[in-house]
C-alpha positions in Angstrom: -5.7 25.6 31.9 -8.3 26.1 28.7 -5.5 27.5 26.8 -3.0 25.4 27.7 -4.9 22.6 26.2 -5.9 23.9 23.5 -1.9 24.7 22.3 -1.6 21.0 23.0 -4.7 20.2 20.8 -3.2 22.6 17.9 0.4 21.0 18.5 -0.3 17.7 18.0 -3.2 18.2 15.2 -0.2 20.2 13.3 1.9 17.5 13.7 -0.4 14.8 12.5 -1.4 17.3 9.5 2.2 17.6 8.6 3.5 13.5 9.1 0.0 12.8 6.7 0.9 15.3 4.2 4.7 14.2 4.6 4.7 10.7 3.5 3.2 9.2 0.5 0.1 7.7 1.1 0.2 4.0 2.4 -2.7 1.5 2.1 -3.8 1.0 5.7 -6.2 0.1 8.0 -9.3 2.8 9.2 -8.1 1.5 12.8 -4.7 0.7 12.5 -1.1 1.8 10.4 -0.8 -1.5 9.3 -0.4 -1.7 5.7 -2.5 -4.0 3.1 -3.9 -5.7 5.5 -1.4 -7.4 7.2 -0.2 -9.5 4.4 3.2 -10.6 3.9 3.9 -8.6 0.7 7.3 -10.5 -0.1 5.4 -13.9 -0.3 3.6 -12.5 -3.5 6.8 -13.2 -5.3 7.4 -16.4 -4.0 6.6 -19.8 -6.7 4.4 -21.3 -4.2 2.0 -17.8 -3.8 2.3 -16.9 -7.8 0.9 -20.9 -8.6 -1.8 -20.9 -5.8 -2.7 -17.1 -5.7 -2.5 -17.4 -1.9 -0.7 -15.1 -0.1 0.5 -15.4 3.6 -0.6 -13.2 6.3 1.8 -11.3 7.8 2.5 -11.7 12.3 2.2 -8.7 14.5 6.3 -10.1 15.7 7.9 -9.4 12.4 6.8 -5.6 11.4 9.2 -3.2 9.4 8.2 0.3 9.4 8.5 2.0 6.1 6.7 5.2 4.7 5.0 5.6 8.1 3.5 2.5 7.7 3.6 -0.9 9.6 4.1 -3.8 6.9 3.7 -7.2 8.7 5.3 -10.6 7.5 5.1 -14.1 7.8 8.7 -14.7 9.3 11.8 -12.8 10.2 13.1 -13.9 7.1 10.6 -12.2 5.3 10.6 -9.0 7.4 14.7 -8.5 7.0 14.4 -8.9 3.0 12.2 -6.3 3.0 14.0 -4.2 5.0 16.9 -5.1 2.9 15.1 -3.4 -0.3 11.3 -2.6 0.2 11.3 -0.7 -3.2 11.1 -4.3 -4.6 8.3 -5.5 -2.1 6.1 -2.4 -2.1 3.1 -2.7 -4.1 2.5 -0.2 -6.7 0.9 2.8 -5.7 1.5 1.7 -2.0 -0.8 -0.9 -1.9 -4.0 1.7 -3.1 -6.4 -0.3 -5.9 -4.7 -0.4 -9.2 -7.9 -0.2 -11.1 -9.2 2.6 -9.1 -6.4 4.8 -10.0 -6.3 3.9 -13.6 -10.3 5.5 -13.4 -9.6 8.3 -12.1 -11.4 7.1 -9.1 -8.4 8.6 -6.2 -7.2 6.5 -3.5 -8.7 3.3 -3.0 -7.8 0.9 0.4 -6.9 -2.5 -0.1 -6.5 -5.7 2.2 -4.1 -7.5 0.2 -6.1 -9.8 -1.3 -7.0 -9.2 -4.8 -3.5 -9.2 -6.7 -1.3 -9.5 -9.8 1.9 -9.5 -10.7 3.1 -7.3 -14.1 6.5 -7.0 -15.3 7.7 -8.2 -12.4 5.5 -5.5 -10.2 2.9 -6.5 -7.8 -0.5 -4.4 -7.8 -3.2 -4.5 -5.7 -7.4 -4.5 -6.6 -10.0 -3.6 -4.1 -12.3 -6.2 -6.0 -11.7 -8.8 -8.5 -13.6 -7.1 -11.5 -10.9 -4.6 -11.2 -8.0 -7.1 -11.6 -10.2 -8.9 -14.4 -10.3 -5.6 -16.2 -7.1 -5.3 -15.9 -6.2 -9.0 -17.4 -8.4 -8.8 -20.0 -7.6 -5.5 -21.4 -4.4 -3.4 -21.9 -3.1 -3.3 -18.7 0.0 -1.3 -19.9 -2.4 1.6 -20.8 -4.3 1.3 -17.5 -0.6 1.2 -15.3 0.4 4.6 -17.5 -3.5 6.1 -16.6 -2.9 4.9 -13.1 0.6 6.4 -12.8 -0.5 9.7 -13.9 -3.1 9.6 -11.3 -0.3 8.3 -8.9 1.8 11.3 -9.4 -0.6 14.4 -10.0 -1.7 12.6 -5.8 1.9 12.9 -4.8 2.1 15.8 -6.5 -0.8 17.4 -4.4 0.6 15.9 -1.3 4.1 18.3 -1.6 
């Protein structure tokens, strides 16, 4: 009976090693899969979020799974044009802090709520002196920094 359950143990401990080492690395929750927080990530983009620098908070009725993540949204609207192409919703580094990356600093969580928009690309801050570094200085030279860092972790993860 021991043995039995430990096999069981090892199965399914190998088969939560391999899905984490699998998939890229989302932004989630200690408790939960959901990504950033919950937020709606398509209603960055929209005029009304980009003027106010409010995002909506994504509803446990509309998720789309994608890179073994849940991603919530505000309507099924919202969900189905992300499923539609979530390359162009999915924040940069999968929702992981911008700023921390560019540092070298690893893999940093975020909720969703400290945010920018560059060239068209949303990125995500675990605090607002991040972002601010990022607005006030060369934020071209901290995305290439951060997308060295992004790769040499995917690169790890393989």
């Amino acid at each position: 009976m021991h043995t039995q359950i430990l096999r069981w143990i090892t199965l399914l401990l190998t088969a939560l090693f391999s899905l984490a080492h699998a998939a890229e690395p989302v932004s989630t929750g200690w408790a939960n899969n959901t990504a950033i927080g919950g937020k709606d990530t398509v209603s960055y983009y929209t005029q009304i979020s980009r003027a106010s620098h409010q995002v909506e908070q994504g509803n446990c009725r509309f998720v789309v799974q994608h890179k073994g993540a849940n991603w919530h949204f505000a309507s099924k609207a919202s969900a189905e044009k992300f499923a539609a192409n979530p390359d162009a919703y999915t924040p940069q580094y999968n929702g992981h802090c911008a700023n921390g990356l560019s540092l070298e600093e690893g893999l940093i969580p975020t909720v969703g709520e400290v945010w920018e928009i560059f060239a068209d690309k949303l990125y995500l801050f675990y605090g607002e002196r991040g972002r601010q570094r990022w607005l006030a200085g060369d934020w071209k030279a901290y995305r290439a920094q951060a997308d060295t860092a992004w790769r040499a972790i995917l690169a790890a993860k393989r």
